[in-house]
N, CA, C, O and CB atoms as a CASP TS submission, in Angstrom:
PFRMAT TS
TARGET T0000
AUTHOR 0000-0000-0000
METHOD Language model
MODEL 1
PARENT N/A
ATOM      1  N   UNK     1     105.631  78.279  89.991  1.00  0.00           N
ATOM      2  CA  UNK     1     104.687  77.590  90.826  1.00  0.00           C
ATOM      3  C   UNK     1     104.631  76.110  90.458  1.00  0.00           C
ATOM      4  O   UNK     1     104.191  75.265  91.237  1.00  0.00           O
ATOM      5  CB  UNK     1     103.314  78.229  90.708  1.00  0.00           C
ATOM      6  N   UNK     2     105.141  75.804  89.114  1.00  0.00           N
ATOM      7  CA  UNK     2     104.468  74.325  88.582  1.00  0.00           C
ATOM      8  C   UNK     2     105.895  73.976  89.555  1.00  0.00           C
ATOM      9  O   UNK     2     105.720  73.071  90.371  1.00  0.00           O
ATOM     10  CB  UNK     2     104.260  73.734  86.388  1.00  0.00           C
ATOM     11  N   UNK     3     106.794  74.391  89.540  1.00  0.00           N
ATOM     12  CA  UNK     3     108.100  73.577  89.883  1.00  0.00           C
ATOM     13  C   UNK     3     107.859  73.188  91.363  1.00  0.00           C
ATOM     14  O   UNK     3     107.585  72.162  91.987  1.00  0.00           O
ATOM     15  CB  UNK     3     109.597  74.500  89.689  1.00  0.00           C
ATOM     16  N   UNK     4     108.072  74.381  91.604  1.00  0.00           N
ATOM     17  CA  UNK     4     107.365  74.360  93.386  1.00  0.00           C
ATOM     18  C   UNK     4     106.713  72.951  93.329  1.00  0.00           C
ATOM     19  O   UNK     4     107.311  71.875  93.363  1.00  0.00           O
ATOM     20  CB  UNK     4     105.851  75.809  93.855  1.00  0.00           C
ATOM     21  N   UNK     5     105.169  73.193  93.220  1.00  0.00           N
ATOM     22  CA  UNK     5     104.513  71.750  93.428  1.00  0.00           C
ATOM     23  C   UNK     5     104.915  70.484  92.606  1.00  0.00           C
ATOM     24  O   UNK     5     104.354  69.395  92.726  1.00  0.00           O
ATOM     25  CB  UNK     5     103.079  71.879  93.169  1.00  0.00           C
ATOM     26  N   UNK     6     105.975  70.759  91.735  1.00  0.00           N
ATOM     27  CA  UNK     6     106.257  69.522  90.939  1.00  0.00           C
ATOM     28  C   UNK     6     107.381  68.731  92.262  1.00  0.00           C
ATOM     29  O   UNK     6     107.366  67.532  92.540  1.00  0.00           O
ATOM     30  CB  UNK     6     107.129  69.984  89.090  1.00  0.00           C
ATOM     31  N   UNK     7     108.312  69.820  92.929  1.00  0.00           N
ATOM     32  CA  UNK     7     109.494  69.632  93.796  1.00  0.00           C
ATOM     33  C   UNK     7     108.663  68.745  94.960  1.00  0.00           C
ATOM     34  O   UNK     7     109.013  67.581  95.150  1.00  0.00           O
ATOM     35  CB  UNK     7     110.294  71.225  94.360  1.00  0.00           C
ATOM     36  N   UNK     8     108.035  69.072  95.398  1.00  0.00           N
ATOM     37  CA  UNK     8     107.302  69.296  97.200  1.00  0.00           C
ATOM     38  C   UNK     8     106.400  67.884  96.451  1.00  0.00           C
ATOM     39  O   UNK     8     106.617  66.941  97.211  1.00  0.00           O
ATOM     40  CB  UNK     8     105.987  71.453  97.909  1.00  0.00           C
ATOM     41  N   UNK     9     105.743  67.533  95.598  1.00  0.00           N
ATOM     42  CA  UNK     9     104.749  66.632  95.279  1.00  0.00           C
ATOM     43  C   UNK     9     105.314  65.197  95.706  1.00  0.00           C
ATOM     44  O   UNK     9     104.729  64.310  96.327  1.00  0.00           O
ATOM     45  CB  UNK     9     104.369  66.755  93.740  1.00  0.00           C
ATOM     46  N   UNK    10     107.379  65.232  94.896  1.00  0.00           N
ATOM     47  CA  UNK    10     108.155  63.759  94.823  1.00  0.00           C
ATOM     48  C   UNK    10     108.058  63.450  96.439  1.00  0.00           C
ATOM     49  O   UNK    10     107.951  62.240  96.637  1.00  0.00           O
ATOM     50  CB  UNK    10     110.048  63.816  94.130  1.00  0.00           C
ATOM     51  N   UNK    11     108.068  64.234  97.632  1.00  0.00           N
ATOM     52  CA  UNK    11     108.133  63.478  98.466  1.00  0.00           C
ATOM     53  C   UNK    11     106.397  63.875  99.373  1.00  0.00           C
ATOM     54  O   UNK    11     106.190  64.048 100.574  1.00  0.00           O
ATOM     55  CB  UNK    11     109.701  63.712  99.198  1.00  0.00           C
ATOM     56  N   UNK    12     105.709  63.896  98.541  1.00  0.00           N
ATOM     57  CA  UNK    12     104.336  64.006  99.163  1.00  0.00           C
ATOM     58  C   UNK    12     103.872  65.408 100.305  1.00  0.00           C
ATOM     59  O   UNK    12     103.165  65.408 101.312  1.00  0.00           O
ATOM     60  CB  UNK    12     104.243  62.566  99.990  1.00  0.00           C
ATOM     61  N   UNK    13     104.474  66.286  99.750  1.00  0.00           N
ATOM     62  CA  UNK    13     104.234  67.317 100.479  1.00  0.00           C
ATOM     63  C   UNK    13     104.322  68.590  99.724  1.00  0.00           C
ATOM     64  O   UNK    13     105.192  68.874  98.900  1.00  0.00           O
ATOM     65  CB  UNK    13     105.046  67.283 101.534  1.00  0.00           C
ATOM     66  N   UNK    14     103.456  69.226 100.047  1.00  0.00           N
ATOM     67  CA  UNK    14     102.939  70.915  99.539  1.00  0.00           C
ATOM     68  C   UNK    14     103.642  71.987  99.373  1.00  0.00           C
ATOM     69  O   UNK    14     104.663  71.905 100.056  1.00  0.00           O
ATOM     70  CB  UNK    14     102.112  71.553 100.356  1.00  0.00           C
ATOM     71  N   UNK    15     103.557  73.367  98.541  1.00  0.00           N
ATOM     72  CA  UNK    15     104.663  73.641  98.566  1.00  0.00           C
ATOM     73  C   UNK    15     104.575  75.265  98.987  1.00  0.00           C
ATOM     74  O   UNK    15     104.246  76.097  98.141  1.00  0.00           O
ATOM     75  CB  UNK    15     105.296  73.190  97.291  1.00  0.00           C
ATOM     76  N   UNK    16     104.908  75.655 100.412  1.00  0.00           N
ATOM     77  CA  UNK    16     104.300  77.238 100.880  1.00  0.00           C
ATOM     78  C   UNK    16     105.385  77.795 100.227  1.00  0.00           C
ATOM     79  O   UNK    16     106.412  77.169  99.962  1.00  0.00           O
ATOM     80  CB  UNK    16     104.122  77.772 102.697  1.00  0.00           C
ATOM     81  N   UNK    17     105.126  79.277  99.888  1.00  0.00           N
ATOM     82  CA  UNK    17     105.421  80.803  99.167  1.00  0.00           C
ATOM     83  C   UNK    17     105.996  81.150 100.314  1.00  0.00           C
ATOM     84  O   UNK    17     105.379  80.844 101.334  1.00  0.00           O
ATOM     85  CB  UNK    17     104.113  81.922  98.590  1.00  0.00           C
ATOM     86  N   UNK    18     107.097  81.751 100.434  1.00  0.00           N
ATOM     87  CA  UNK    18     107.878  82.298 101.856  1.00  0.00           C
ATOM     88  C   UNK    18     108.285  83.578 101.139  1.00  0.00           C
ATOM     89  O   UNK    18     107.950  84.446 101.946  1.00  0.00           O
ATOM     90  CB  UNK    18     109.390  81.252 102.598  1.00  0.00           C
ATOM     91  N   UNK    19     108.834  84.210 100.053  1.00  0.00           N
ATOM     92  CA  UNK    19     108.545  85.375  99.630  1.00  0.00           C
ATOM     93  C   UNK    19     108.377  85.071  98.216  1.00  0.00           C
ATOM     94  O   UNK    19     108.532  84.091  97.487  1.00  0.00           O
ATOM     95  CB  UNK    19     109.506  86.398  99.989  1.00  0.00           C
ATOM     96  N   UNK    20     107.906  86.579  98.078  1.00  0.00           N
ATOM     97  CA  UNK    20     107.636  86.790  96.392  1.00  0.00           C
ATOM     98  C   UNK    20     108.649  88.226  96.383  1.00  0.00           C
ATOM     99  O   UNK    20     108.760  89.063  97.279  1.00  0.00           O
ATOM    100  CB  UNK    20     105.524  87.130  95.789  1.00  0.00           C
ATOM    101  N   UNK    21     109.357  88.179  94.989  1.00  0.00           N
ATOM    102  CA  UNK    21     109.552  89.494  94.563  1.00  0.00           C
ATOM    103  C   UNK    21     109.989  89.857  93.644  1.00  0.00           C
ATOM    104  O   UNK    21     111.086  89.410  93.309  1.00  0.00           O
ATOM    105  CB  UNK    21     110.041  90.048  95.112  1.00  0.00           C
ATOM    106  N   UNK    22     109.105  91.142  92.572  1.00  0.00           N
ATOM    107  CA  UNK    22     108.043  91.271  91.099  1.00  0.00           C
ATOM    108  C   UNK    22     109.407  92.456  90.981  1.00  0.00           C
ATOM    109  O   UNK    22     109.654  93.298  91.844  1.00  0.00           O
ATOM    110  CB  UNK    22     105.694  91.947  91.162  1.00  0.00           C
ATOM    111  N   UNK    23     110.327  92.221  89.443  1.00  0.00           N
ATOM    112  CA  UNK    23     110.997  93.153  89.742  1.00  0.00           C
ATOM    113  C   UNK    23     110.786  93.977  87.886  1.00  0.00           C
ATOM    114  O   UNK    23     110.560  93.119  87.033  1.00  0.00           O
ATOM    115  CB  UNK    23     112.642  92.548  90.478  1.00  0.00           C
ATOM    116  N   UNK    24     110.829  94.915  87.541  1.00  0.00           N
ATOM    117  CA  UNK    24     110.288  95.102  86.296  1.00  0.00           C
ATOM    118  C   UNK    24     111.531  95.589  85.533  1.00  0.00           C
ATOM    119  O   UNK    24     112.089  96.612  85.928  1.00  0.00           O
ATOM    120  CB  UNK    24     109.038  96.087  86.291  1.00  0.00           C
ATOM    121  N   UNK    25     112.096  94.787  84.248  1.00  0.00           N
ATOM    122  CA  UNK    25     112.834  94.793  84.000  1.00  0.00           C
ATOM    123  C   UNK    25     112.850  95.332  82.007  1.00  0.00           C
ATOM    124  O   UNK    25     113.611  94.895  81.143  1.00  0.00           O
ATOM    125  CB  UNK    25     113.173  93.651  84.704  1.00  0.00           C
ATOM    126  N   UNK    26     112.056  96.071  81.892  1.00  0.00           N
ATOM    127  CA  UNK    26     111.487  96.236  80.629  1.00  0.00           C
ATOM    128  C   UNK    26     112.556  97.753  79.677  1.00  0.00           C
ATOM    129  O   UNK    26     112.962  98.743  80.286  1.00  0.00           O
ATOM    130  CB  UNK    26     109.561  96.611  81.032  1.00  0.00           C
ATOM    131  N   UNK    27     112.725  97.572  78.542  1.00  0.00           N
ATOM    132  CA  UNK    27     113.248  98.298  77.839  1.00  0.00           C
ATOM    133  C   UNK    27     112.916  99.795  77.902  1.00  0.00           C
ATOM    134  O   UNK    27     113.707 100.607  77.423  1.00  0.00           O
ATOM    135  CB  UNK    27     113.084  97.785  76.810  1.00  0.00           C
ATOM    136  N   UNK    28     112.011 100.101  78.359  1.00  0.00           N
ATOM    137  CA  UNK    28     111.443 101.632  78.875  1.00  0.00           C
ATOM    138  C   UNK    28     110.801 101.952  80.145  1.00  0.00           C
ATOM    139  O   UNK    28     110.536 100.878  80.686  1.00  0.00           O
ATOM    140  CB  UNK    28     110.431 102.101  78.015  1.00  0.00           C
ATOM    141  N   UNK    29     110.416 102.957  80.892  1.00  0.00           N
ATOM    142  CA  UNK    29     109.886 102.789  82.185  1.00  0.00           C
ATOM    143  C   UNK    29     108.984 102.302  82.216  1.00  0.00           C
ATOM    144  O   UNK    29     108.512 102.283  81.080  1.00  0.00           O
ATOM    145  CB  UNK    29     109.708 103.625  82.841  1.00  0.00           C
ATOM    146  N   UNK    30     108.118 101.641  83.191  1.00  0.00           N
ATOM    147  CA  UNK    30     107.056 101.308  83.424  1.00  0.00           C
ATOM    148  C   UNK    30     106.188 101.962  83.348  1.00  0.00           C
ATOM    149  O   UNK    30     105.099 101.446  83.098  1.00  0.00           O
ATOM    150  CB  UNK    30     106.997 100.930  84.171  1.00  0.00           C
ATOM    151  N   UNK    31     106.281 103.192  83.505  1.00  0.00           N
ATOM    152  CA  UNK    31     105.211 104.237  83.846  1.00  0.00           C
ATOM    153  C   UNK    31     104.603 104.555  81.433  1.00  0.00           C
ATOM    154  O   UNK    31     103.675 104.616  80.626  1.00  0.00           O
ATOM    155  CB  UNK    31     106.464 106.284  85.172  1.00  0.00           C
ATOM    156  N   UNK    32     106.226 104.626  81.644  1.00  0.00           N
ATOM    157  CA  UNK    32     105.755 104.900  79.726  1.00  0.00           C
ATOM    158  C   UNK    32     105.239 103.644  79.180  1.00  0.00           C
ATOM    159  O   UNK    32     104.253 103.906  78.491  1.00  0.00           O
ATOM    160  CB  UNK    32     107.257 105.307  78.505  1.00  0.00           C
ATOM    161  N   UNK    33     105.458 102.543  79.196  1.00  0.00           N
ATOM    162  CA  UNK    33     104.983 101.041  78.686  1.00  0.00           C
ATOM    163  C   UNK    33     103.752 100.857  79.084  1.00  0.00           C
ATOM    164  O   UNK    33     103.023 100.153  78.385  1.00  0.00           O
ATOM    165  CB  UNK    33     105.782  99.812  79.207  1.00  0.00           C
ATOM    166  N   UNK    34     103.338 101.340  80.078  1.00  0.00           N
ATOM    167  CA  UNK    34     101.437 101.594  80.882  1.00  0.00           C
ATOM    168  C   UNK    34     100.849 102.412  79.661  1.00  0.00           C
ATOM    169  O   UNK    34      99.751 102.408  79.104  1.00  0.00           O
ATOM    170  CB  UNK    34     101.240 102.925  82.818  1.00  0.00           C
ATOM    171  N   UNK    35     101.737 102.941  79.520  1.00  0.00           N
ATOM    172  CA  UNK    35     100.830 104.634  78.584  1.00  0.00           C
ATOM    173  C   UNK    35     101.245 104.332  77.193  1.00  0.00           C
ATOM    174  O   UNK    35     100.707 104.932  76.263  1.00  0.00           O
ATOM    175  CB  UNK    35     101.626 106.720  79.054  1.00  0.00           C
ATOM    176  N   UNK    36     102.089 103.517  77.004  1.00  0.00           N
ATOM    177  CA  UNK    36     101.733 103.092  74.978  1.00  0.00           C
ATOM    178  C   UNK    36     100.947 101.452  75.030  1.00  0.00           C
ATOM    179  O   UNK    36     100.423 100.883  74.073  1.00  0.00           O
ATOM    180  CB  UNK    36     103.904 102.798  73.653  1.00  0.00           C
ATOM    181  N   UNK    37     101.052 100.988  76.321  1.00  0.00           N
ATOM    182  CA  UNK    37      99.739  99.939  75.934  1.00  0.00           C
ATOM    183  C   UNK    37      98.162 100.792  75.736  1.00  0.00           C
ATOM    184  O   UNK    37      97.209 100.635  74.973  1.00  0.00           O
ATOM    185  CB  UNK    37      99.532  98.680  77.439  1.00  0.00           C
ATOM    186  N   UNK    38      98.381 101.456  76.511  1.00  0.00           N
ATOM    187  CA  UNK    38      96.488 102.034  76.270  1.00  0.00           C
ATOM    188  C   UNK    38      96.498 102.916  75.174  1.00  0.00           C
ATOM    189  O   UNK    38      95.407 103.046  74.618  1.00  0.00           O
ATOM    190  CB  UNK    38      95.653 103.096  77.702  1.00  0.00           C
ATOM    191  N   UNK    39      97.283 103.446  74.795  1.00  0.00           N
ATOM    192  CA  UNK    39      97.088 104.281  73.329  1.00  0.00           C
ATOM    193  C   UNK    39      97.346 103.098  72.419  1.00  0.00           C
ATOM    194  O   UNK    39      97.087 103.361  71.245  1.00  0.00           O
ATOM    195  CB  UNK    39      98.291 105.719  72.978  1.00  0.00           C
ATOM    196  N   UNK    40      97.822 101.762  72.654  1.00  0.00           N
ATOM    197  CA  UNK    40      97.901 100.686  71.496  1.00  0.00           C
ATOM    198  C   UNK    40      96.420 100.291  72.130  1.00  0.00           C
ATOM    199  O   UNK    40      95.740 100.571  71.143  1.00  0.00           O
ATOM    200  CB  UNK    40      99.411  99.318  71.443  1.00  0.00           C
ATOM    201  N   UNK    41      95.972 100.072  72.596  1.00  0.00           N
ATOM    202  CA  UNK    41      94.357  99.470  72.849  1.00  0.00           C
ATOM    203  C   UNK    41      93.741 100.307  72.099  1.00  0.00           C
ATOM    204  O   UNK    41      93.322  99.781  71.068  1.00  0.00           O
ATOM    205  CB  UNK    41      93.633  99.472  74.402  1.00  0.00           C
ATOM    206  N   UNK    42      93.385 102.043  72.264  1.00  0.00           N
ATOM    207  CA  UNK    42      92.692 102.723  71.945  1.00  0.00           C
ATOM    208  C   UNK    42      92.824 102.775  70.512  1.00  0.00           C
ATOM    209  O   UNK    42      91.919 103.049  69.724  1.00  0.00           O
ATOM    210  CB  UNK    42      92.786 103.684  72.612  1.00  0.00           C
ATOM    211  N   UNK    43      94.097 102.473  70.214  1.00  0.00           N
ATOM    212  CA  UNK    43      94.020 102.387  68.317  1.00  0.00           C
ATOM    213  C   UNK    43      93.564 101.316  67.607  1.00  0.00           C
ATOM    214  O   UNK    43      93.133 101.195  66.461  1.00  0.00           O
ATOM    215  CB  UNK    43      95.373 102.444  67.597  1.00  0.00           C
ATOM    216  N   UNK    44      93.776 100.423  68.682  1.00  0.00           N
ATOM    217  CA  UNK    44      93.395  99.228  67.978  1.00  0.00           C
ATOM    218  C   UNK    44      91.830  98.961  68.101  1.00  0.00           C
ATOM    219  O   UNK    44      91.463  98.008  67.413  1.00  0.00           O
ATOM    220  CB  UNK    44      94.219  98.025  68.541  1.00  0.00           C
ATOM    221  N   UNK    45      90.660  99.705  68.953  1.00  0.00           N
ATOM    222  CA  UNK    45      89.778  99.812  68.565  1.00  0.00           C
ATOM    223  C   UNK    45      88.854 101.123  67.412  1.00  0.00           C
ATOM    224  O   UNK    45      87.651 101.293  67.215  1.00  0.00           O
ATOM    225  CB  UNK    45      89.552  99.549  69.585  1.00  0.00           C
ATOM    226  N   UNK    46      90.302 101.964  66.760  1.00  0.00           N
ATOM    227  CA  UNK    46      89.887 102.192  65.761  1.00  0.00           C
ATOM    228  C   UNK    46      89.790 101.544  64.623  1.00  0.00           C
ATOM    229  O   UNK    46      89.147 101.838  63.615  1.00  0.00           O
ATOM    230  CB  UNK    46      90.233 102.890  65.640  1.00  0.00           C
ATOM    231  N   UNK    47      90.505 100.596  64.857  1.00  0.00           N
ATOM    232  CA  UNK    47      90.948  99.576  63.522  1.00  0.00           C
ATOM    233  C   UNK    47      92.409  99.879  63.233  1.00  0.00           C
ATOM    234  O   UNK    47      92.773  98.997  62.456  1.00  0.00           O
ATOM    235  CB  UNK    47      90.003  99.893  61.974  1.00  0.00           C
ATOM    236  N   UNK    48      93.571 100.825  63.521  1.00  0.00           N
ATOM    237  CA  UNK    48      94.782 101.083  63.336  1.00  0.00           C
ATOM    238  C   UNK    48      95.660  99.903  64.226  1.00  0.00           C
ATOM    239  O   UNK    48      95.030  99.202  65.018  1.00  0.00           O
ATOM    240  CB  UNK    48      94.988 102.590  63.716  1.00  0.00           C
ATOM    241  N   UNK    49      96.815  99.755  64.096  1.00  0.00           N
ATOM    242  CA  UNK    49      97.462  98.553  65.008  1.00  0.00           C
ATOM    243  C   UNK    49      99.314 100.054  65.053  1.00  0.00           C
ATOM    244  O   UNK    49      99.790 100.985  64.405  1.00  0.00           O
ATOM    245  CB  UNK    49      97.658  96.092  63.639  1.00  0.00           C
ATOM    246  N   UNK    50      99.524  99.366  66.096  1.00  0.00           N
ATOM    247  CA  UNK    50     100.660 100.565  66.494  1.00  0.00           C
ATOM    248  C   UNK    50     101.176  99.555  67.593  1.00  0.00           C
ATOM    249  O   UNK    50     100.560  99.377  68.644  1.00  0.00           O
ATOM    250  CB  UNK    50     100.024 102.401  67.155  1.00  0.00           C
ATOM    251  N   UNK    51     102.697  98.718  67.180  1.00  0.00           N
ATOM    252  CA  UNK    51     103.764  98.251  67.753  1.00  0.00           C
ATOM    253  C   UNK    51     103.764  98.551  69.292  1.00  0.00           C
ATOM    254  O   UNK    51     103.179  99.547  69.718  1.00  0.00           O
ATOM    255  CB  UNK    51     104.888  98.781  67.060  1.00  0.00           C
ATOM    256  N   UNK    52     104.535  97.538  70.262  1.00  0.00           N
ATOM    257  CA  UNK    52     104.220  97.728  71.188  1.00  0.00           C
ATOM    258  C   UNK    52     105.567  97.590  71.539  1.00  0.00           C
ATOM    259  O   UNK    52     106.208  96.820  70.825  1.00  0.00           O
ATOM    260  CB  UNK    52     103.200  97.120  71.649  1.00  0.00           C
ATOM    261  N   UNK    53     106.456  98.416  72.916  1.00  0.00           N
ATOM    262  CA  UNK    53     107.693  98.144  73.319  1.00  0.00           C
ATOM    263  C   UNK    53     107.772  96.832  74.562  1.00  0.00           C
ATOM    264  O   UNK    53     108.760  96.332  75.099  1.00  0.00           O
ATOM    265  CB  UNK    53     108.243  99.577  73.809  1.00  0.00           C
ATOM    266  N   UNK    54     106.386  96.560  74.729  1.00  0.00           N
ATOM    267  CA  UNK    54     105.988  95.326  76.040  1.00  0.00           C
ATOM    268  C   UNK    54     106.806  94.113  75.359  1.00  0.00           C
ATOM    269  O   UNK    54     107.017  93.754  74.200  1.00  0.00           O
ATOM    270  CB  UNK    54     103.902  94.813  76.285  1.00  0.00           C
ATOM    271  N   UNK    55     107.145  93.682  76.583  1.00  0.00           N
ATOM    272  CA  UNK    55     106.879  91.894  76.078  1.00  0.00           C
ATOM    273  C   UNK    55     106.808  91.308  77.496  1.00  0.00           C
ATOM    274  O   UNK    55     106.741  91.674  78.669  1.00  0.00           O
ATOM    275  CB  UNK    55     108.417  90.954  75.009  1.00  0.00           C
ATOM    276  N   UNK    56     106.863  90.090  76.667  1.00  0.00           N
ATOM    277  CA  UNK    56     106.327  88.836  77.970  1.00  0.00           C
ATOM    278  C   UNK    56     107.479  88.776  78.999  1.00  0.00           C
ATOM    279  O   UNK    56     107.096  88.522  80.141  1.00  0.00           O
ATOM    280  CB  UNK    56     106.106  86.959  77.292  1.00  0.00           C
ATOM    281  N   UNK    57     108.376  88.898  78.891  1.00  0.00           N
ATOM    282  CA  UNK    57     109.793  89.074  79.941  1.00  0.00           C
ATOM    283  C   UNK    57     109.856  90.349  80.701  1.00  0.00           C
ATOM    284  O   UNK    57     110.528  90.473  81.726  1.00  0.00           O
ATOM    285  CB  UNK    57     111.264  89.073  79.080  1.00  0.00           C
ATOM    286  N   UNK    58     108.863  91.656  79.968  1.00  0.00           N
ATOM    287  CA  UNK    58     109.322  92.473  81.427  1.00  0.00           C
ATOM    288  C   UNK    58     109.572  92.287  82.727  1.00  0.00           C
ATOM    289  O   UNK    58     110.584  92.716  83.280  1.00  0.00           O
ATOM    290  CB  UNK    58     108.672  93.172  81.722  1.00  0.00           C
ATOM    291  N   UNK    59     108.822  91.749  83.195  1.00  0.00           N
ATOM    292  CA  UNK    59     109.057  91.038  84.416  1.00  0.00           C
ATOM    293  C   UNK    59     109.625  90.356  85.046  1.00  0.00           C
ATOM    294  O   UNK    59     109.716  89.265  84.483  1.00  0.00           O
ATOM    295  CB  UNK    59     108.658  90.686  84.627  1.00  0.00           C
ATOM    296  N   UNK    60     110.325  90.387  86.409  1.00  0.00           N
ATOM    297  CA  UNK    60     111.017  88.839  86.336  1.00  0.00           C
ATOM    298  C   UNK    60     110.441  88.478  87.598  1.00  0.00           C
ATOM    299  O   UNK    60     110.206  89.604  88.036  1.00  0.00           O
ATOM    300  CB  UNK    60     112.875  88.640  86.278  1.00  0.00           C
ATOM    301  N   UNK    61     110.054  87.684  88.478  1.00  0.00           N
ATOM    302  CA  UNK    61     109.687  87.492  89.810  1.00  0.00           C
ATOM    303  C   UNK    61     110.138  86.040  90.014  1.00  0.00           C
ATOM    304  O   UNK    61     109.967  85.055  89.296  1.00  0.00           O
ATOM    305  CB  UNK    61     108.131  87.774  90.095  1.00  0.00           C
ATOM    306  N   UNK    62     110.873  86.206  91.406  1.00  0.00           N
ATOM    307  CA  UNK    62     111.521  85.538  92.283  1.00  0.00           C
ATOM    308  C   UNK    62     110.471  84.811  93.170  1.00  0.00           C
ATOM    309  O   UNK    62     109.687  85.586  93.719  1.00  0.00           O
ATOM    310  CB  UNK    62     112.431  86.424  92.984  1.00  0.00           C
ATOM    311  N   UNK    63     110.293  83.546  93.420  1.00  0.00           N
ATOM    312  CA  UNK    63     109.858  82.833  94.463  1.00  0.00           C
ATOM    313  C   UNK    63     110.859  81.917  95.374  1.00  0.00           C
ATOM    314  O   UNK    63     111.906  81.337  95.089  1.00  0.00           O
ATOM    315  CB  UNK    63     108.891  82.085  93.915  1.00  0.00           C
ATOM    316  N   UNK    64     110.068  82.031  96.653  1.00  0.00           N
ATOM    317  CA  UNK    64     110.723  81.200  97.504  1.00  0.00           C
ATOM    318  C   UNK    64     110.124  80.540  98.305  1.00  0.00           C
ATOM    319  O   UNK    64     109.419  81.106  99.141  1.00  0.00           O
ATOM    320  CB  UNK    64     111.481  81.688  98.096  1.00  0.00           C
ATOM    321  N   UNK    65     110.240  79.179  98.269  1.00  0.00           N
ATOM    322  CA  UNK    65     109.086  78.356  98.632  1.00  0.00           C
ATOM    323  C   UNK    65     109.819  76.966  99.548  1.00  0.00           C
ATOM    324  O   UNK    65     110.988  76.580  99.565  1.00  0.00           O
ATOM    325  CB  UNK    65     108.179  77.869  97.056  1.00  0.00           C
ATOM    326  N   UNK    66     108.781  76.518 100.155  1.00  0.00           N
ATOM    327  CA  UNK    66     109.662  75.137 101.203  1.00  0.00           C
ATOM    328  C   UNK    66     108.385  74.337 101.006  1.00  0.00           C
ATOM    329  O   UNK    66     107.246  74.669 100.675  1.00  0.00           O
ATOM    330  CB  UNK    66     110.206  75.464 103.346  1.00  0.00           C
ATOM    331  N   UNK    67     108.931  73.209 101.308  1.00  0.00           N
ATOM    332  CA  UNK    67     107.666  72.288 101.146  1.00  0.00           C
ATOM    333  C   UNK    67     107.509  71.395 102.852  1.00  0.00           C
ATOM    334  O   UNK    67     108.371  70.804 103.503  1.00  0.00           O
ATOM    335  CB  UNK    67     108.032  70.975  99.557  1.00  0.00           C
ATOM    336  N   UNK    68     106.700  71.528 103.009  1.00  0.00           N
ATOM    337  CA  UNK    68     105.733  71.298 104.470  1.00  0.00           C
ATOM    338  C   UNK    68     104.948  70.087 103.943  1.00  0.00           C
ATOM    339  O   UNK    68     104.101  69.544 104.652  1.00  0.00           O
ATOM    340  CB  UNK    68     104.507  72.787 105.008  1.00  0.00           C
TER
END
């Protein structure tokens, strides 16, 4: 998004979203990485800490944007 409006800003114009698309790209399914984050929450409000297979890159999402 910063690029978008950084691109569309140099010639004074805005920058519309024409698609989005969220693609999940993570070392285990999604469905299992849902279900060891909340058993890592639930431990971690026992006071136990238990590794997580998440990270900040599961994700990758594609924008496509024009500036108007």
């Amino acid at each position: 998004m910063k690029v978008a409006a950084s691109t569309c800003s140099k010639s004074s114009k805005r920058h519309v979203i024409a698609t989005e698309e969220t693609k999940y790209k993570g070392i285990v399914s999604e469905s299992t990485n849902r279900n060891l984050n909340k058993v890592g929450e639930l431990a971690s409000m026992a006071g136990a800490w238990i590794p997580g297979l998440g990270s900040d890159d599961d994700y990758e999402v594609t924008l496509t944007f024009s500036c108007e």
